[in-house]
N, C-alpha and C positions, 0 to 999 in steps of 0.2 A: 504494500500500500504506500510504504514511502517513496518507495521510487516513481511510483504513479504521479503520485503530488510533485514530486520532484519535477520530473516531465513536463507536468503542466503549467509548473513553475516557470521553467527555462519557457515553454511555448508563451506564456505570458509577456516573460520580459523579450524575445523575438519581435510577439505582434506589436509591441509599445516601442520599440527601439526603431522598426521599419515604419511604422506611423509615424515616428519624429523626423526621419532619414528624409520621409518622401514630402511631410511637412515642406522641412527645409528648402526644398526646392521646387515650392510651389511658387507661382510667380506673384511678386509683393506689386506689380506694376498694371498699368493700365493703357490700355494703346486710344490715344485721340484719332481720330479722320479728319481735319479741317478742309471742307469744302469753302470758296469765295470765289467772285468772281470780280476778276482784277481788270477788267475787258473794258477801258473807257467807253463813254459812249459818246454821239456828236459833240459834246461842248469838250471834252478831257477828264469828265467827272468819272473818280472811279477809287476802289478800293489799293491802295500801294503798297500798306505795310503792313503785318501782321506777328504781335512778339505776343509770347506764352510763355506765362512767368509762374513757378510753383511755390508755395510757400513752405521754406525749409527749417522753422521753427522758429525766427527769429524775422525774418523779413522775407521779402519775395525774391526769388530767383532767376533770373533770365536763362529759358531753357533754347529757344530757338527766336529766331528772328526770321521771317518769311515774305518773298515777293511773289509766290508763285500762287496758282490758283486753286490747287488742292496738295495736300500732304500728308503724312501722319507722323505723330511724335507719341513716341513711350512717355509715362509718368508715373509717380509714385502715387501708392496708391492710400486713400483718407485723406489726401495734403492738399486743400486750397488751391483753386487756380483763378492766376486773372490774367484774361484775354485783350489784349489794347489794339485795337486797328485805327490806324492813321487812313483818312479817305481826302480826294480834291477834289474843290469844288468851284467850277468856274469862276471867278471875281465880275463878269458880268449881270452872272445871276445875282446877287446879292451887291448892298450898296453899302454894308457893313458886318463886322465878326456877328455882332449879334444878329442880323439878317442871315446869314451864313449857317448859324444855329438852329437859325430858327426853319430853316428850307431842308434841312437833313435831318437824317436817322440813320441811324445804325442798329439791328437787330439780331441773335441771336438763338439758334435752337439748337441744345444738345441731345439726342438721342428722342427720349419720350418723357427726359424729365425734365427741360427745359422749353419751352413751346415758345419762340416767336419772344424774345422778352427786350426788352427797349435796352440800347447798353446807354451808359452813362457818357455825355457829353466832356471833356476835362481840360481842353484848351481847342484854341481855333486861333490861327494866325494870318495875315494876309502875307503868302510868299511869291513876290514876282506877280502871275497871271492868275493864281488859286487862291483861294483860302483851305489853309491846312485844320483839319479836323483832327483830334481826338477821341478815340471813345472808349469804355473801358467797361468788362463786365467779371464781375469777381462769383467764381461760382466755388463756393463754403457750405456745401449743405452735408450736414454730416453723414460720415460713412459713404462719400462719397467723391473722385470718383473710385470704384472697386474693382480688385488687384482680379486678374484674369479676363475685365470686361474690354468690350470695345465699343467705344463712342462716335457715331457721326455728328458733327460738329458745322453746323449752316452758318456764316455770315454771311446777311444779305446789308445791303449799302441803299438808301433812295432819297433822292433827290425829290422836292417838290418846290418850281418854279412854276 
């Protein structure tokens, strides 16, 4: 009978030791899809820059910087993200930053937990022929994003002149 227990002993600490093994290397990250579309349209208005910054326990971290139209970036997974997209906007449409403000949006949708949500306006400047836009959306909802998932990630840019 001892030995039996014995047995079931070692099979115990086996299943608990392989459970941790494979733990370990379960993945702690999360993969983004960033869809945009950077395509000006007749006047030059269009989306240009796009950074994705994690928060690494003390402030935000710049993980990637992006001009292109769609991409994907790994991140860590539970930790805060904020998305900042730079867009230009004709200087004819608008006769001022605050006009400029007020003629633009910028919105994003993450997956199925984000729908369509207004990002935050954070500067506007008049450079040359545009007004450079800011916008900025911080997504902190806990336990979220989660380690194994994958996120398609919409910025859409609209102009109303």
């Amino acid at each position: 009978m001892n030995l039996r227990k014995a047995k079931l002993s070692l099979l115990f600490v086996l299943i608990v030791s392989l459970a941790l093994i494979v733990s370990a290397f379960q993945p702690k990250y999360a993969i983004l899809i960033v869809y945009a579309n950077p395509e000006p349209d007749s006047y030059g208005n269009c989306i240009n820059q796009i950074n994705i910054y994690q928060w690494n326990g003390t402030a935000y971290k710049l993980l990637t910087t992006e001009t292109a139209s769609n991409f994907e970036l790994r991140v860590e997974d539970s930790k805060a993200i904020k998305i900042e997209v730079t867009v230009q906007l004709n200087s004819t449409l608008a006769s001022s930053e605050q006009e400029a403000i007020d003629y633009t949006e910028c919105t994003i949708t993450i997956g199925t937990i984000v729908t369509e949500a207004s990002m935050i306006n954070t500067n506007c400047i008049l450079q040359g022929d545009f007004y450079i836009l800011t916008y900025e959306y911080e997504w902190n909802q806990a336990g979220y994003p989660q380690a194994g998932e994958t996120y398609n990630v919409g910025i859409e840019y609209k102009a109303y002149y």
